[in-house]
N, C-alpha and C positions, 0 to 999 in steps of 0.2 A: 393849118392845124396839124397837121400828117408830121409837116417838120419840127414840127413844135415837140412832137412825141417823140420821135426819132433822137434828138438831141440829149431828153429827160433818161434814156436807156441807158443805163450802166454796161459798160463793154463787157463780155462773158467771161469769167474769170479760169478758164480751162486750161488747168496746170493736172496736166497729163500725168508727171511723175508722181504726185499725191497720192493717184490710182492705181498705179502700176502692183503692187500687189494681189488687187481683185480680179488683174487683168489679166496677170498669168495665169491664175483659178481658172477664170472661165474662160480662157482660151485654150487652158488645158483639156476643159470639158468639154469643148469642140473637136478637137483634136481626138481624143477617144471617141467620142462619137461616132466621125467621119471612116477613122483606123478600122472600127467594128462592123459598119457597113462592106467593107473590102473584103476583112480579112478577120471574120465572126471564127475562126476555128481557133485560131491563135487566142488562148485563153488569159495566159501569163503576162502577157504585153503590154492591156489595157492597165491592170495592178502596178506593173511598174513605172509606166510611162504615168499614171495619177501620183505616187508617189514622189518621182520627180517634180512636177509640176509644182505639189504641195511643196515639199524642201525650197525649190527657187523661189517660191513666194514669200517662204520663212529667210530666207538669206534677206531677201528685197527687204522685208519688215524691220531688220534687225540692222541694217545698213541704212533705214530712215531716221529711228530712233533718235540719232543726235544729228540726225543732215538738216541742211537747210531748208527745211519744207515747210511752207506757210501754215498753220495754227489753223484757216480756215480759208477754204476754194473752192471754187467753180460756184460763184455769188454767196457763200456761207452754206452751200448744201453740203458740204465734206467738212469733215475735221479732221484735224492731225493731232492725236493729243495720249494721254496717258490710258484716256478709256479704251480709245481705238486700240491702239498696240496691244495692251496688255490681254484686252478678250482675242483679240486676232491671234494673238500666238495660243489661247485656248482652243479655237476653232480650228486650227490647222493639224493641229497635236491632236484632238478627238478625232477630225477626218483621217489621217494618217495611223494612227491606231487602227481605223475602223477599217484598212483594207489591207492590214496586218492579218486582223482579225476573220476578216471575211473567207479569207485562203481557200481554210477549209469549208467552210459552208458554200461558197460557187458548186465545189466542186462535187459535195455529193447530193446538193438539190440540184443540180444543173439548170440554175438559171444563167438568163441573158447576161455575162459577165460587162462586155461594154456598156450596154445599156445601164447597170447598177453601178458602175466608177463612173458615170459621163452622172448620172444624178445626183453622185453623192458630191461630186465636184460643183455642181449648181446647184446644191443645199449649201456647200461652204461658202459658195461665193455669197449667197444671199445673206449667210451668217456676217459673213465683212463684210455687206452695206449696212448690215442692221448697225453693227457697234461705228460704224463709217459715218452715218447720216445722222447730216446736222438740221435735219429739214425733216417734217411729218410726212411728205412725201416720197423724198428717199428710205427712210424706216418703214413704211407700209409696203413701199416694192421689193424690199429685202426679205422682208416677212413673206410676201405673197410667193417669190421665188425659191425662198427656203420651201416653205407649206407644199409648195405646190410640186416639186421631188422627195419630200418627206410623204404623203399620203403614197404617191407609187410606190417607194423603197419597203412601204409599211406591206402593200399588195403584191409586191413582187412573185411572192411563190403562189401562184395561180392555182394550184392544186389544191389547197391547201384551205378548207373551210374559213380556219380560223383569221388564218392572214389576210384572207378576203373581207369575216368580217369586221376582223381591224382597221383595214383600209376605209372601210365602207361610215365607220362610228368615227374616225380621225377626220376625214372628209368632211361627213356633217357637221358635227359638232367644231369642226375648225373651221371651218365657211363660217358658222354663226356666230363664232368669238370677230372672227375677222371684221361681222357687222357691226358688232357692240365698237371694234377697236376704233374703224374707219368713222363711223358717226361720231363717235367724241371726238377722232379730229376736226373734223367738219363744225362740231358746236367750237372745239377752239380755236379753229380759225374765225369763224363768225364773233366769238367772246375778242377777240384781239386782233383781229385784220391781217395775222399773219402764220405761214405753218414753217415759219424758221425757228431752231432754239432758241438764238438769242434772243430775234426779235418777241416771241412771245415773253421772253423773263424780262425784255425791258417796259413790254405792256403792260406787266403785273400791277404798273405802281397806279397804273388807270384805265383798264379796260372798258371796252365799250358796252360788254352788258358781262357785268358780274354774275347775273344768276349761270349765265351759259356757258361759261368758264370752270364752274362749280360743277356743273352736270356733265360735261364732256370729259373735264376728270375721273370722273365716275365712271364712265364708261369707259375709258380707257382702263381705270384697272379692271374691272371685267376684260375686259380684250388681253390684256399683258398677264392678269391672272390665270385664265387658258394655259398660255402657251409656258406660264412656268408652271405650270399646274399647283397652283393654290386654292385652298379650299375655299369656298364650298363650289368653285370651277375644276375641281380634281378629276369629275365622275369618269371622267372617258379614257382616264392613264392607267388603271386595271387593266381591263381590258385589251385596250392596245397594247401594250405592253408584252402580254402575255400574247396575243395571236400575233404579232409580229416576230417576224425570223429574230433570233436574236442576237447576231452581229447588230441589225439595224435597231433593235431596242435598245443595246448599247448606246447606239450615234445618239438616241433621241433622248434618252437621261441625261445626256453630256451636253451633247451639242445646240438644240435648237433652245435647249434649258437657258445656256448658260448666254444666248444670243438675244434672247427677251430680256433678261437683267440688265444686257446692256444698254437696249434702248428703253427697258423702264427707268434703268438708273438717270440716260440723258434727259429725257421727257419730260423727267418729275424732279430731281434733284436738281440738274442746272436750268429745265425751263421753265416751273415753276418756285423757285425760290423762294424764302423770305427776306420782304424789304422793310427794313425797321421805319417803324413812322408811318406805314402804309396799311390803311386798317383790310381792306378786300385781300391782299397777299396773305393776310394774317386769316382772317379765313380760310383759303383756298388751302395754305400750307397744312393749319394745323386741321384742316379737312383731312386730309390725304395724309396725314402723318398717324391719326388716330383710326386712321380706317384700315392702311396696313397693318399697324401696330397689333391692331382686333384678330384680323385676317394670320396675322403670321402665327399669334398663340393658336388659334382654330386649326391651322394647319402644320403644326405640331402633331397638336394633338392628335387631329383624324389621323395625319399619315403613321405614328409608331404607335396608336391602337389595332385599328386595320392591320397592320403588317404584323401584331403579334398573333392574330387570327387564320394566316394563312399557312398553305400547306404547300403552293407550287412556289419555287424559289425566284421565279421570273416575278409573280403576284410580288412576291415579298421585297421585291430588290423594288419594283412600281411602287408601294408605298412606302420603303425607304426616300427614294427620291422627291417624294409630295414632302415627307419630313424636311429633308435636304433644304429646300424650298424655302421651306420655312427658315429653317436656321442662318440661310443667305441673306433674307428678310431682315433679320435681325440688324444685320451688318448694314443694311439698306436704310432703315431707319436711321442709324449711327450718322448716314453720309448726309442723309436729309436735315438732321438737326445739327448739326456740323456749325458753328460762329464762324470758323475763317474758310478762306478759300485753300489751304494748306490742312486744316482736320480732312475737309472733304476729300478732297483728292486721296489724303490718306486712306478715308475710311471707303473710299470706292474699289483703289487697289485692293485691297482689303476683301472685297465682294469676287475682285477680279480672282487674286490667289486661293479664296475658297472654291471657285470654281473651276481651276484648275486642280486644286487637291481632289475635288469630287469627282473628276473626271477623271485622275490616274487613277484613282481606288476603283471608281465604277466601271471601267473599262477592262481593269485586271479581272475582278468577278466576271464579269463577261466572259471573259477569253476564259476562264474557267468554263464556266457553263453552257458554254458555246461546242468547246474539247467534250465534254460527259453528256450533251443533249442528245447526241446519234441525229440522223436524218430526221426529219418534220418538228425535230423536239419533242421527240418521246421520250427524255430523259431526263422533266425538270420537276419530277415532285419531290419533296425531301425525303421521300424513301427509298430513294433511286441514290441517294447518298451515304446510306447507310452503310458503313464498316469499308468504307473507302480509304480512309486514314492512312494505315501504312500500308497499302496496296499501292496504293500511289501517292509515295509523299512530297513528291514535287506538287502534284496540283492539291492535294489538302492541303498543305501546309502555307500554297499562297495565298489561296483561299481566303485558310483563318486568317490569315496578315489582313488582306485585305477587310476582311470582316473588323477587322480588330482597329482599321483604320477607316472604316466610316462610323466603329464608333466613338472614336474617338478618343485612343489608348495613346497617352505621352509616348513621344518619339516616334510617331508615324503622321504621316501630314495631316491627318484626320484632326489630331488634336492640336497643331499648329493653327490649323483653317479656324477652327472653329474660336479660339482664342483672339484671334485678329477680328472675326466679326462682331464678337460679345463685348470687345473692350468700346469701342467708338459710342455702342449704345450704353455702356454703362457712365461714359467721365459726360454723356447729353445731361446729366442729375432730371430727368422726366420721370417722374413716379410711373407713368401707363406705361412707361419705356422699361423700367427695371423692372418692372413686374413680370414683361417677357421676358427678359434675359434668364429670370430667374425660371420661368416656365419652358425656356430653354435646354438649363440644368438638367429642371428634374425628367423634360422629355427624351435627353442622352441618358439618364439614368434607366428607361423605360428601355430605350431599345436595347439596352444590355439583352434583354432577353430574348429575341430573335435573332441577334447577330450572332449570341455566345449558342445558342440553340443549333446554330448549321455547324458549328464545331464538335459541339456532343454528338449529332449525329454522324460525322464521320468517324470521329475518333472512340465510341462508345457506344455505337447500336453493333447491333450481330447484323450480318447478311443475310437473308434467306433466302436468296440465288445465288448462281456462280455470276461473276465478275473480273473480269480484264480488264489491267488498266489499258486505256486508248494510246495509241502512236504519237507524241507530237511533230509537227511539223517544221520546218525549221519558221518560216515566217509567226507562226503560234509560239514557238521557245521564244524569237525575239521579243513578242508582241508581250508576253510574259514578264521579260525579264526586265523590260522597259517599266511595267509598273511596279514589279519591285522595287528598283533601283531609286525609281520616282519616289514613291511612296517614303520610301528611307530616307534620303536625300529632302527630298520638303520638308520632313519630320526634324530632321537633324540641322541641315542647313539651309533651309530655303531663306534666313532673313534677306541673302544678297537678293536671292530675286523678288522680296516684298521690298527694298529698297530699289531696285530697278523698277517694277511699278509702281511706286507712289512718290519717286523725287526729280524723273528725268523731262518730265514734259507739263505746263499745266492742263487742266482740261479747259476746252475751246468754250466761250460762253460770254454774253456779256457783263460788263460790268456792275458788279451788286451792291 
C-alpha cells in the first residue's frame, strides 16, 4: 500500500529561478538583520545595503519578464504571469521609496534603524508571495508575513502614545480579518477539495457543496476587504494611519494596499470564474460580483465624505485612500466581468497601473508631510499649513501636484489611472456596474474639495506664527523628485508601461 502511494506522488516541481526575486528580498532582510546585530551604530548602511537588495530584485524581475520561466511551479503554488510582475515592480518601488523616505525620520525619532529596513524588507517579501501565490496557502503566508512586520513598523516609535495605540488596533483588528480570511479558505477548500487557483476555478463547474463555496467567498471578502480597507471594514484606517510614524503610513496606503488587490484579484477573478452553461459558477460569480459592485459605491462614498470632515492631513490622506479602494474596485469589477481571457488580463493591468499611479502620488504627499511633520508629527493639522505656499515653493508646489494628482487632473497619472479602471467597467453593459462607475464620477467630483482645500490653505491662509522652511535632504530631494517625474510621466506617457503590463505574459489559471 506505502508503494502504491509513493508512486501516485507527483515529483516536486522546484524551479528555484521562478523565486529568485523574493529570494533576494528576504535574504536581503537577513543580511541587515545580522549587519545590525554587529554594527547597530552604523546608521546609513542598513538604508543602503536594503536599497541595493530592492534594485537587484528589480533587475531579476525585469530580466524574467520575457525569459523562459514556466507560467506555473513548484506543483502550481507559484505563478509566473502578468499579475505577478506587474504588482511586484509596485511593491518594490513603494518599499524603495519608503527608505528614501525614512532618512529623515530614523534620524531624528532615533529608532532602531536595522531593525525597521530588515522588516520593511520582510513586508516586501510577503508583498511578492501575495501577488506570487497560486495556492490559498501561499497568499495566507504572504499576508501573515507581510501583517506580521506591518503591525511592528506601525509601533516602532515606542515612545509614542499614538503609535503604540495604532500598533495595538492594527494588531487586533488585523488578527480578526485574518480569521474571517483563513476560515473562508478552509470552507473553500472543503466546497472544492482544493486550495490551488486553478484547481478551484476548474471545480467551479461542480463542486462538492455549493452552499460552502458561497459562504467562504463571503468571508473572504471580509478578510481582503480589511486589508484594502473597504468599507464598512474601513474602521481601523483612521486611526492607524494617523498614530503611525508617517514614513510607515506612507508604505501602508501603498503597499500592503496594493498587495491584497493582488490576491483578491487571483482568488476571485481567475479562481472563481464564470463558466457558461454551469448554473452554481453563475451563482457564485454573479454573488461576488454584485456584492463588490455594492461594497465599492459604499466605499466611495464613506472614504471622500469622511475625508471632507477632517482637519489632520494624515486623517485625510487615510480616507483618501478607503476612496482610492474604492475606485481600484471599480477596475476590479471590469476584470471579473471580462468575456475573454485578453479583456481580463487587460482590465487587471489595469488595477495594476492604478496602483502604481496611487502609490507615486501617495508616496510624494508623504515625503511632503513627512519633511513639515517635525519629530513625533506635531506638524499635521492643516493649520500647521497655512501660508506655506511661497515660503517654500518647492514643497507646496509638489504638494499641490500631487493633490491635483489624486484627484485626478488630465495630465497627471491620477487621471490616466483612473481612466483605465472606469473603461473595463464601463464596455461590461451591467446596469449595477455603470451605476458605479457613474458614482465614481460624481465621488472625483466630491473630493475636489479637500484636495483643492490643502492648496488654499498654503497658498491663501495668513500665518499666525513665524515659519521656516525645513532643510531637504539629499535622499528626501530624490525621494521627491521621483514622484514628480512619476507622476508627469504616467500622466503623459505611461501607455508603454500599460502595454507592458497587460500584453507580455498571460495570467496563470486554468482553462475557462
Amino acid at each position: 500500500m506505502n508503494t502504491v502511494f509513493l508512486t501516485e506522488l507527483a515529483p516536486p516541481d522546484a524551479n528555484v529561478y521562478a523565486i529568485v526575486p523574493e529570494m533576494i528580498v528576504a535574504a536581503t532582510g537577513i543580511i541587515v538583520m545580522l549587519y545590525d546585530c554587529f554594527f547597530p551604530k552604523q546608521r546609513n548602511v542598513t538604508g543602503a545595503m536594503s536599497l541595493i537588495g530592492l534594485i537587484s530584485s528589480g533587475v531579476m524581475l525585469a530580466t524574467m519578464w520575457g525569459g523562459d520561466v514556466p507560467a506555473s511551479s513548484w506543483g502550481g503554488m507559484v505563478a509566473h504571469d502578468n499579475l505577478r510582475l506587474s504588482f511586484s515592480f509596485v511593491f518594490l518601488f513603494v518599499s524603495a521609496m519608503t527608505v528614501l523616505i525614512s532618512t529623515i525620520w530614523v534620524e531624528r525619532e532615533n529608532v532602531p534603524v536595522g531593525e525597521y529596513h530588515a522588516l520593511l524588507l520582510f513586508a516586501t517579501f510577503g508583498m511578492m508571495m501575495m501577488s506570487a501565490g497560486s495556492d490559498l496557502v501561499v497568499i495566507f503566508l504572504g499576508l501573515e508575513t507581510l501583517s506580521i512586520a506591518t503591525y511592528v513598523m506601525a509601533g516602532l516609535r515606542k515612545g509614542d502614545l499614538r503609535s503604540n495605540e495604532s500598533a495595538m488596533k492594527y494588531f487586533i483588528l488585523g488578527s480578526f480579518a485574518s480569521a474571517f480570511l483563513l476560515y473562508g479558505m478552509a470552507l473553500v477548500y472543503g466546497a472544492t477539495g482544493s486550495t490551488n487557483i486553478a484547481g478551484i476555478a476548474a471545480k467551479m463547474a461542480d463542486p462538492n457543496f455549493p452552499a460552502l463555496l458561497l459562504v467562504g467567498a463571503a468571508m473572504m471578502i471580509i478578510g481582503f476587504g480589511f486589508k484594502i480597507a473597504m468599507a464598512p471594514f474601513h474602521v481601523w484606517t483612521p486611526d492607524v494611519y494617523e498614530g503611525a510614524p508617517t514614513p510607515i503610513t506612507g508604505f501602508m496606503a501603498a503597499g500592503p494596499k496594493a498587495a491584497a488587490f493582488a490576491s483578491f484579484l487571483r482568488v476571485f477573478v481567475v479562481g472563481l470564474p464564470l463558466i457558461a452553461g454551469v448554473q452554481v459558477s453563475g451563482y457564485v460569480h454573479n454573488g461576488w460580483i454584485t456584492a463588490i459592485t455594492i461594497l465599492a459605491i459604499l466605499t466611495m462614498v464613506v472614504g471622500n465624505v469622511a475625508a471632507i470632515m477632517q482637519n489632520n492631513v494624515k486623517r485625510m490622506l487615510a480616507y483618501s485612500s478607503i476612496a482610492h479602494a474604492g475606485y481600484a474596485l471599480v477596475g476590479f469589477v471590469g476584470a471579473g466581468l471580462a468575456t475573454t481571457n485578453e479583456a481580463r488580463d487587460a482590465a487587471i493591468a489595469s488595477v495594476a497601473f492604478y496602483m502604481l499611479t496611487y502609490a507615486v502620488t501617495n508616496l510624494g504627499a508623504f515625503t511632503v508631510v513627512t519633511i513639515l511633520a517635525e519629530r513625533n508629527d506635531r506638524r499635521t493639522e492643516f493649520e500647521d499649513y497655512n501660508g506655506i505656499g511661497f515660503r517654500s515653493p518647492l514643497l507646496s508646489f509638489s504638494l499641490s501636484l500631487f493633490m491635483l494628482s489624486l484627484l485626478g487632473l488630465p495630465l497627471t497619472a491620477g487621471f490616466i489611472g483612473k481612466v483605465l479602471v472606469f473603461r473595463p467597467a464601463l464596455e461590461a453593459g451591467n446596469t449595477l456596474v455603470t451605476v458605479m462607475v457613474v458614482a465614481a464620477v460624481v465621488n472625483t467630483a466630491i473630493s475636489a474639495y479637500y484636495y483643492l482645500r490643502m492648496i488654499v490653505v498654503m497658498f491663501f491662509k495668513e500665518r499666525a506664527s513665524d515659519w521656516s522652511a525645513p532643510k531637504l535632504s539629499t535622499a528626501m530631494a530624490v525621494a521627491l523628485i521621483i514622484s514628480i517625474v512619476g507622476v508627469l510621466y504616467l500622466g503623459i506617457f505611461g501607455d508603454r508601461l500599460i502595454q507592458r503590463f497587460s500584453t507580455s505574459l498571460p495570467i496563470a489559471q486554468a482553462n475557462r
